[in-house]
Phi, psi and omega in degrees: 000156181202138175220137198243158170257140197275321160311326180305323174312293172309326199281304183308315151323289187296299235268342172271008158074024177206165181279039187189123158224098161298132177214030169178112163237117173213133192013319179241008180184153174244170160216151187206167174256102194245128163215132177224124169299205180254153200053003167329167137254147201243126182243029182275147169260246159245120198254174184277346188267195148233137199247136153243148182246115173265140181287093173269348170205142178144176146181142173189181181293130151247170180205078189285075181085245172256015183247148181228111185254168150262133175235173187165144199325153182116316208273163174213125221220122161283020219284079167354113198301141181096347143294126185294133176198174196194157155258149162222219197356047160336085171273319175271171177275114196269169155228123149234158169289148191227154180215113189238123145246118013266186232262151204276162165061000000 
């Protein structure tokens, strides 16, 4: 078993100065911690895996290919490889946890 916290997480991301700390990769997924502050710009594109995103704290806008949502903690948003997608109209500071199947890099 192996277990993470999502503060220790969050700290650790900020002392490392980026919006992404992959933080477990293993053979069929990876995971990670993405945080954009409120009013960021999310400069991600499309990945090769399929991501799933759970929302832990935040709120803004995703815009997954030609749909467009409102998110917030709680929400779980799918996204399919090869599809473009982003966040935006950042109103809260979001965090979410990412899940790449199969594991990014």
């Amino acid at each position: 078993m192996k277990l993470f916290r999502m503060d220790d997480l969050d700290a650790e991301r900020s002392a490392n100065e980026g919006a992404y700390l992959r933080f477990l990769r293993e053979h069929s997924m990876s995971a990670g911690l993405y945080a954009l502050n409120a009013g960021e710009l999310d400069t991600q594109g499309s990945h090769a895996q399929d991501e799933l995103y759970v929302v832990v704290s935040g709120r803004a806008s995703i815009t997954v290919g030609e749909e467009t949502s409102m998110v917030a903690r709680g929400c779980v948003v799918f996204v399919p490889a090869g599809v473009p997608h982003r966040f935006h109209h950042i109103s809260e500071d979001l965090r979410v946890l990412v899940v790449f199947s199969p594991p990014e890099g």
